[in-house]
C-alpha positions as CSV (number, residue, x, y, z in Angstrom):
1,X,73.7,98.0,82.6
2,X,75.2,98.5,86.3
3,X,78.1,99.7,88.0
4,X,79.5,97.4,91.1
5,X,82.5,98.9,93.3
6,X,83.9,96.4,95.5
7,X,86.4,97.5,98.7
8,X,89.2,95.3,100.0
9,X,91.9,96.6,101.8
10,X,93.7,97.4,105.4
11,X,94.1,100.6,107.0
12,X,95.2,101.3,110.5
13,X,95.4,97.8,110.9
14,X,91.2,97.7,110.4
15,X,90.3,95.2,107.6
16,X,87.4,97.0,105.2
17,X,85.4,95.1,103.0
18,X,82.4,96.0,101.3
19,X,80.7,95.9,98.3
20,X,78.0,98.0,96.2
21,X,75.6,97.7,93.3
22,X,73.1,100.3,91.4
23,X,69.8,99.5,91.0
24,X,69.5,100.3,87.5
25,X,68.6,98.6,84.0
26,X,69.0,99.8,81.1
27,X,69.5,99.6,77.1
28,X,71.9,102.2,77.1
29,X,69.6,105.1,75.9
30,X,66.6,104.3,78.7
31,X,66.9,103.1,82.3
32,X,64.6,102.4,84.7
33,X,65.0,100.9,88.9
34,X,64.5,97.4,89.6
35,X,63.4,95.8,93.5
36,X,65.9,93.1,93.2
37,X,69.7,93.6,94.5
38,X,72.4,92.9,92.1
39,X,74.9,92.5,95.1
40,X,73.9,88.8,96.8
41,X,75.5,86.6,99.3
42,X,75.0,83.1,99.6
43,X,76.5,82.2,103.0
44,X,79.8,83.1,102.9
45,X,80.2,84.2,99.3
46,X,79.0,86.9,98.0
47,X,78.7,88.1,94.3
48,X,77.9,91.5,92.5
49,X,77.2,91.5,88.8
50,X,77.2,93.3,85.7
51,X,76.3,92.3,82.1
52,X,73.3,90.3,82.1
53,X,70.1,90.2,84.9
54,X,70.2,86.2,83.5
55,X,74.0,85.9,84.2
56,X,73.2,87.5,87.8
57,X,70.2,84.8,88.1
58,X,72.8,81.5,87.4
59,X,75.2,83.2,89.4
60,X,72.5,83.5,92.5
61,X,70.4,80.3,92.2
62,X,72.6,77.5,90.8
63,X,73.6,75.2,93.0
64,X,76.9,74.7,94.7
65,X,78.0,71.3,95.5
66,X,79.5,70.5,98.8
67,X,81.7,68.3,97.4
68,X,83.7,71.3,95.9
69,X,87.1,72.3,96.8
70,X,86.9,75.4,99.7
71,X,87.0,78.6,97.4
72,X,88.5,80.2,100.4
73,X,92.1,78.8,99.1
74,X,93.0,81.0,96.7
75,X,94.1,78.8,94.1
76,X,90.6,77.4,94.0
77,X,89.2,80.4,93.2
78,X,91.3,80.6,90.0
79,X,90.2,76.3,89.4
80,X,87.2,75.3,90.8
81,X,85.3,78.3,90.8
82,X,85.9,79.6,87.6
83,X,84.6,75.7,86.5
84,X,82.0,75.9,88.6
85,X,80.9,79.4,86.7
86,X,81.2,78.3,83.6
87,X,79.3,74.6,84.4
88,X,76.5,76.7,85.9
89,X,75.9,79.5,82.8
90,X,76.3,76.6,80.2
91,X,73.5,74.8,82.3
92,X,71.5,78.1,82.4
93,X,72.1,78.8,78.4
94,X,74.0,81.9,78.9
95,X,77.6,80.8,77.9
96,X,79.0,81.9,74.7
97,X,81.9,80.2,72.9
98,X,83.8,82.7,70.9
99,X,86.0,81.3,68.6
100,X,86.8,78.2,71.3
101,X,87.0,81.0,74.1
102,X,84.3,80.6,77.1
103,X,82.8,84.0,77.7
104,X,80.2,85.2,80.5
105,X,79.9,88.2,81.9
106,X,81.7,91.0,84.2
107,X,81.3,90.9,88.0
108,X,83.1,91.0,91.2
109,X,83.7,87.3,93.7
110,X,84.1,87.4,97.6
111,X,85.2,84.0,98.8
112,X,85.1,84.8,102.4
113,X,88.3,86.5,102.6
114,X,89.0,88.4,99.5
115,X,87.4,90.2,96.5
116,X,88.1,89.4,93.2
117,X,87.0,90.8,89.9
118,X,85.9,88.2,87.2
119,X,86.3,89.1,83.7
120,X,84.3,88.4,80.5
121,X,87.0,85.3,79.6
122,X,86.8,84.2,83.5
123,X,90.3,85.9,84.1
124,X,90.6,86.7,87.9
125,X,92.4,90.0,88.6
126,X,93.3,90.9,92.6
127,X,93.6,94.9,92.2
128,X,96.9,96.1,94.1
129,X,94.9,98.9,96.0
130,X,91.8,97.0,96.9
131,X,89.5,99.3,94.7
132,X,87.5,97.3,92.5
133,X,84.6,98.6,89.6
134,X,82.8,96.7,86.5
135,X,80.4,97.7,84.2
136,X,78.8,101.1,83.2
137,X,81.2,103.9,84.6
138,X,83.9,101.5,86.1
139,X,86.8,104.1,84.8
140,X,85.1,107.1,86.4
141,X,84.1,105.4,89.8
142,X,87.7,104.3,90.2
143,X,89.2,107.8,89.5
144,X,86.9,108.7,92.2
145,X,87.7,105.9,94.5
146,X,91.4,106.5,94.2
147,X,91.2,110.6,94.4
148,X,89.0,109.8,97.6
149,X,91.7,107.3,99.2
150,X,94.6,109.6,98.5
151,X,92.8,111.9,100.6
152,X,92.1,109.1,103.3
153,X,95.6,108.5,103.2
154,X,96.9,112.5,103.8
155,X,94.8,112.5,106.8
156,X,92.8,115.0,105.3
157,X,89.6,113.1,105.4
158,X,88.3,110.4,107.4
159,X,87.7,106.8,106.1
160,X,83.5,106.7,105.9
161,X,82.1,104.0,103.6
162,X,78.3,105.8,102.5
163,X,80.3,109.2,101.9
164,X,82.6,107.4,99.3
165,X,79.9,105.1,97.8
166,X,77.6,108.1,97.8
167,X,80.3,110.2,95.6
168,X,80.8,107.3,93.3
169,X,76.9,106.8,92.4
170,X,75.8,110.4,92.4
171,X,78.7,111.4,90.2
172,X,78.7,108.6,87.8
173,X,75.1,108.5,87.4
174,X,75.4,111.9,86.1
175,X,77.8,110.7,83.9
176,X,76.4,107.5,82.7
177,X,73.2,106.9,81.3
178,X,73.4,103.3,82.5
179,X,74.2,104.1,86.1
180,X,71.5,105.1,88.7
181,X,72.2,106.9,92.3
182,X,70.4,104.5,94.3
183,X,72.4,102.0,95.3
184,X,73.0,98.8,97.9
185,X,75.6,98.2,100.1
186,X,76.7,95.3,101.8
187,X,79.5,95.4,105.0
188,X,80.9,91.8,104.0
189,X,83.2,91.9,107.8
190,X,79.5,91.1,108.9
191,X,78.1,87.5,109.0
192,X,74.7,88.6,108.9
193,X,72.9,89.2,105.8
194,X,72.5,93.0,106.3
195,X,71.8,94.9,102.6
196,X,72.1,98.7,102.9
197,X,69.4,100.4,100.9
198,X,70.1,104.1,99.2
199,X,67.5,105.8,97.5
């Protein structure tokens, strides 16, 4: 349906952190744009999904007790937020049980610190280099994320966030029916709730 890249590393001693999202929908042999962001913050979280629009929905409008453990501590992420994702799908009729197995959907986590990529089972995986894609495309847009960083790391290129996301979603959405080249962009280092728009 999508393809969301997520960024999360140090370089130079500079802290990046971003994460992108298409704008596209599609059965897999059609596709067409939709208004409506599939990379959301709510205060300091911040989600980006793939799968299902409904999964994307829960995921954006269910509501987060106060009383829950800070998902800033790691080891809540992995606890308390994985419960609180299946609770909320179950609530919203999207979770499947396969064969006693809880399964959702694909989509990368920001806590306030740290991206994470949450699989279909709700396993969390950390990549090593910081370079995270789900969905449509994933494997291409991280061969071009990792050819692009090698490069960053030579010295024969300059770190620039819309040049790299810009080669990820025209190429893949050359690719990959199910990818479009309009995309958003958030700077998660930023407090405010600033969405870059590329059409």
């Amino acid at each position: 349906m999508t393809l969301i890249i997520g960024v999360d590393f140090t370089l130079d001693k500079n802290k990046y952190l971003y994460m992108a999202g298409d704008k596209c929908g599609s059965d897999g042999f059609t596709k067409d744009l939709y208004v409506k962001p599939k990379i959301f913050k709510r205060d300091d979280l911040a989600f980006g999904y793939t799968s299902s629009f409904r999964m994307g929905q829960i995921l954006e409008y269910a509501k987060i007790s106060k009383d829950l453990p800070n998902w800033k501590e790691e080891k809540n992420v992995y606890t308390s937020f994985v419960d609180w994702a299946k609770t909320a799908m179950k609530d919203g009729g999207y979770l499947q049980d396969d064969k006693g197995v809880s399964r959702g959907g694909n989509f990368i986590f920001y806590n306030g610190k740290s991206l994470y990529e949450v699989q279909n089972d709700f396993s969390i995986l950390v990549p090593e280099d910081g370079l995270l894609a789900v969905g449509s495309g994933e494997y291409h847009a991280k061969a071009i994320m990792r050819t692009y960083m090698a490069l960053v790391k030579k010295e024969q290129i300059k770190f620039d966030i819309d040049l790299l996301v810009t080669l990820v979603y025209d190429t893949v959405s050359s690719l990959v029916t199910s990818v479009s080249r309009e995309y958003d962009l958030f700077d998660l280092s930023k407090k405010e709730k600033v969405l870059h728009n590329e059409n």
